[in-house]
C-alpha positions as CSV (number, residue, x, y, z in Angstrom):
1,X,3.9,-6.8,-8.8
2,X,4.3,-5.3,-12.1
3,X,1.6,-7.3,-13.7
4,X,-0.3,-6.4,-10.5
5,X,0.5,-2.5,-10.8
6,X,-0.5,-2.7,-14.4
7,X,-3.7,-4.0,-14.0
8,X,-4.2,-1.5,-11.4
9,X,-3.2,1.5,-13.8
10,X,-5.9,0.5,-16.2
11,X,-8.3,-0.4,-13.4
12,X,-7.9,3.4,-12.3
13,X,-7.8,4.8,-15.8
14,X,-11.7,4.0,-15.7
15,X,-12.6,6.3,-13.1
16,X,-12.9,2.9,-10.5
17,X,-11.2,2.3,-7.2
18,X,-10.8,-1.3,-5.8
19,X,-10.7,-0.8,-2.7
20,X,-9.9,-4.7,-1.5
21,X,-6.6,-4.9,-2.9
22,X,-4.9,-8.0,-1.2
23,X,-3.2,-11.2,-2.2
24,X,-6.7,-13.5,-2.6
25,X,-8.3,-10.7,-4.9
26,X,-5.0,-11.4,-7.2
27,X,-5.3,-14.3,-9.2
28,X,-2.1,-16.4,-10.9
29,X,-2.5,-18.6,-13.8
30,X,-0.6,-21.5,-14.9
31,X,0.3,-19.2,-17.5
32,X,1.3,-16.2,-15.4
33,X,-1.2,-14.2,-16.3
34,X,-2.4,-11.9,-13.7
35,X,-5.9,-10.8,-12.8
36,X,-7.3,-8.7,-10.4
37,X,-10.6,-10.0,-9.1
38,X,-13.6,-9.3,-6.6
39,X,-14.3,-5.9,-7.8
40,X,-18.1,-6.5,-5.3
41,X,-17.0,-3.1,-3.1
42,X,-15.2,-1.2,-5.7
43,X,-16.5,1.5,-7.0
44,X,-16.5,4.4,-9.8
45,X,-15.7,7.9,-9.2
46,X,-16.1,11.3,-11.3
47,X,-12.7,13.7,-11.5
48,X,-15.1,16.2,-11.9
49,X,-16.5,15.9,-8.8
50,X,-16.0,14.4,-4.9
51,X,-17.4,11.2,-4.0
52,X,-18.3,10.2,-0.4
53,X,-17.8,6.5,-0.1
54,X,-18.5,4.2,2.9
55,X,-16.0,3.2,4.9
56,X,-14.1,0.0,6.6
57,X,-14.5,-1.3,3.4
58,X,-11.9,-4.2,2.5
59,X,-9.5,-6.3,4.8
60,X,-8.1,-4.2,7.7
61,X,-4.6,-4.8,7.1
62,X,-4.1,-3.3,3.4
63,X,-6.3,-0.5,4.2
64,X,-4.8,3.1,4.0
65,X,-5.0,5.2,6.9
66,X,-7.2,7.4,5.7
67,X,-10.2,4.6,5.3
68,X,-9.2,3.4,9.0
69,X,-10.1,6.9,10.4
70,X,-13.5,6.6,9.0
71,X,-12.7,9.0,5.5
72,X,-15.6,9.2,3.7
73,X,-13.2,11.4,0.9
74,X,-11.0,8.9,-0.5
75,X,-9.7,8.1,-4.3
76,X,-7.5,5.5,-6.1
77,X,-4.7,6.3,-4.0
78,X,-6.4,4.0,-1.0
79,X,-5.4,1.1,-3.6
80,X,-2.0,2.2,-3.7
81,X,-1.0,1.5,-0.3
82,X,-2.4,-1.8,-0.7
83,X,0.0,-2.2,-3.1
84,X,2.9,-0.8,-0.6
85,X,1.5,-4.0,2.2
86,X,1.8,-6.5,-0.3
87,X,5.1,-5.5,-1.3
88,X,6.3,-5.8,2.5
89,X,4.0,-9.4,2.3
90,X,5.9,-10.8,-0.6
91,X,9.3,-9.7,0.6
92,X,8.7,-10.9,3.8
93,X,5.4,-13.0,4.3
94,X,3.9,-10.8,6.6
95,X,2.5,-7.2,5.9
96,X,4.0,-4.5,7.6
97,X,1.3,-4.4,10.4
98,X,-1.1,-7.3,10.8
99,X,-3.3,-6.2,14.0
100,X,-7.3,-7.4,14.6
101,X,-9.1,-4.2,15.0
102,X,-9.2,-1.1,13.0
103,X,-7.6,1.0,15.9
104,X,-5.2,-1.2,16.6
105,X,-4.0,-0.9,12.9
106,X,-4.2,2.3,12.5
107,X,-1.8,2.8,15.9
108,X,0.6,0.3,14.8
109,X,0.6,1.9,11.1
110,X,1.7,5.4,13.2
111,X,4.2,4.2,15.4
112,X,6.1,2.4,12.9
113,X,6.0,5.2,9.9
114,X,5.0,8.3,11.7
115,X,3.3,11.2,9.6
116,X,3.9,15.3,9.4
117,X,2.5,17.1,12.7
118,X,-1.1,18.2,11.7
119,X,-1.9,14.3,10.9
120,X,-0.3,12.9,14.2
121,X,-2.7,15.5,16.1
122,X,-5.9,14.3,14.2
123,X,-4.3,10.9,14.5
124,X,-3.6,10.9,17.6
125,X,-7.3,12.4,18.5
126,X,-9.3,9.7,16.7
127,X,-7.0,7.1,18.7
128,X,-7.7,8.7,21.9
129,X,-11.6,7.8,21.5
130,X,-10.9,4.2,21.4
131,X,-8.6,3.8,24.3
132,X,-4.8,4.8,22.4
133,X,-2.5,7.1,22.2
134,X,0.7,8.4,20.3
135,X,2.1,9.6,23.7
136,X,3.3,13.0,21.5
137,X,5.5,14.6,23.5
138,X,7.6,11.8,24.3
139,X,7.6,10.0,21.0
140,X,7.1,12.6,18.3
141,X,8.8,15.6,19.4
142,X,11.8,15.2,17.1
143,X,9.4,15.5,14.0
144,X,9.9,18.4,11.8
145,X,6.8,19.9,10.6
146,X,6.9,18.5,7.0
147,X,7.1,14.9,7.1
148,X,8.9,14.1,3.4
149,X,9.5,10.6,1.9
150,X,12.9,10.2,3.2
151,X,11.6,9.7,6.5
152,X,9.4,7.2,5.9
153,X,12.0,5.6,3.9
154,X,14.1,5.9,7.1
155,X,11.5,4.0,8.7
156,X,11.0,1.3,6.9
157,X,14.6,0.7,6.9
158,X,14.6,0.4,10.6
159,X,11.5,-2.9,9.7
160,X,13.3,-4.4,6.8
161,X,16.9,-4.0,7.0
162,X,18.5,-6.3,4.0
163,X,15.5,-4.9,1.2
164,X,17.3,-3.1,-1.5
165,X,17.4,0.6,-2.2
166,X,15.0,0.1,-5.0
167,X,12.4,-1.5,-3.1
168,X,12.2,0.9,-0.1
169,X,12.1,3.4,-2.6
170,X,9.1,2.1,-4.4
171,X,7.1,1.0,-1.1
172,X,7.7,4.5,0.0
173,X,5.8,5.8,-2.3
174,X,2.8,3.5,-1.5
175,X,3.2,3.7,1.6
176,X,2.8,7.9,2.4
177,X,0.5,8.4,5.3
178,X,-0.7,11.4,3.1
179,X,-2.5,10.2,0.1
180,X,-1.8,13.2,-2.1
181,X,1.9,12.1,-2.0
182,X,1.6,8.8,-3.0
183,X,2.6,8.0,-6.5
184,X,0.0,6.8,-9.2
185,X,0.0,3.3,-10.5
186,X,2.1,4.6,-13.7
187,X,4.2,7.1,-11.9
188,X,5.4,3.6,-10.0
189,X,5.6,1.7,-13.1
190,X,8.4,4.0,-14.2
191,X,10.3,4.2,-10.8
192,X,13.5,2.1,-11.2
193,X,12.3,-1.1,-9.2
194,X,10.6,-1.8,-12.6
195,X,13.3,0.1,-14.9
196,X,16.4,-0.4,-13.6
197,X,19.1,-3.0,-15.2
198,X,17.7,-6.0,-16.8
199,X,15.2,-6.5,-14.9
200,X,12.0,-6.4,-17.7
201,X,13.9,-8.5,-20.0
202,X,14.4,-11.4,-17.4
203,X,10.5,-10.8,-16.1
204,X,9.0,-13.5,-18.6
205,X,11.8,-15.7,-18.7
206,X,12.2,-16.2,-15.4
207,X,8.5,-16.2,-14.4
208,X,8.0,-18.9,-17.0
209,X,10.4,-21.1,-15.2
210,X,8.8,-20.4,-11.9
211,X,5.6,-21.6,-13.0
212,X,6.9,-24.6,-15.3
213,X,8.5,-25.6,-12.2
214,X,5.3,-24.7,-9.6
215,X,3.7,-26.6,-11.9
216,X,5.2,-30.0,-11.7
217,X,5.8,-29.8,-8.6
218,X,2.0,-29.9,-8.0
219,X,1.0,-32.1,-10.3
């Protein structure tokens, strides 16, 4: 992942967006080299300016929420929560919600992470045209009108129990049902995931002897 985030940081330095971030559009070397690949619906974008972009673009399941309720007003940060779903798909070989239909993504996204008040309404809205709903007054009532990080940290933690502090901390900040909150490629690059201990001074070591071994074992 932090080969994967790098790439991503220069990928977004150029003014482009992905937008099909997912585990067969990142390709491993026998050398551990990382690449991300299939740029065929990405797209470049002007900070100057707002760029209406199509949507359902990409694989359902690492799509933000944002893209599932149709956005046509979307930026880099779309690719971040990709990132967040293939954290939870590394970790634990499934990402955090794996449904066949955009709305049934998009509910199962909600019920499991929640957002702030004002989303949940236009949430809740867009679900209610395709058969759903949040069922607000009985599941979301205990909400406080801001909806911080904590609480989707507290969420996750309810999904994966035994992850490390470190972790939830750094999927949290992919995974913010508000894209404005959701840290940039860098900002996660310096989160203590990446920094903390020894943990870059054991990355190439140890992911040389993964692949030395892959290798053989393959051969």
């Amino acid at each position: 992942m932090l080969k994967v985030l790098k790439g991503l940081n220069y990928v977004h330095s150029q003014n482009v967006v992905h937008r099909d971030i997912k585990p067969e559009n990142i390709l491993l070397s026998a050398n551990g080299i990382i690449k991300i690949c299939d740029f065929g619906v990405s797209r470049m974008f002007s900070k100057d300016r707002t760029l209406d972009l199509s949507t359902e673009m990409g694989t359902v399941w690492y799509q933000a929420p944002e893209m599932l309720m149709d956005s046509t007003k979307y930026d880099t940060t779309v690719d971040i929560w990709s990132v967040g779903i293939l954290f939870t798909e590394l970790v634990n070989k499934m990402p955090l919600v794996a449904e066949d239909t955009v709305t049934s993504q998009l509910y199962g996204i909600t019920k499991i992470l929640g957002c702030d008040n004002c989303d949940l309404i236009v949430v809740d809205k867009y679900l209610r045209k395709h058969g759903y709903s949040l069922n607000l007054e009985a599941s979301y009532a205990p909400l406080s009108q801001s909806y911080t990080a904590s609480k989707t940290a507290m969420a996750l933690r309810k999904v994966y129990a035994c992850w490390p502090i470190y972790l939830v901390e750094i999927v949290t900040y992919c995974l913010q049902f508000n894209p404005v909150n959701r840290k940039n490629a860098a900002q996660l690059l310096d989160m203590k995931f990446f920094t903390a201990g020894t943990f870059l001074s054991r990355f190439n070591k140890e992911m040389k002897i993964k692949l030395k071994y892959d290798n053989a074992r393959y051969q």
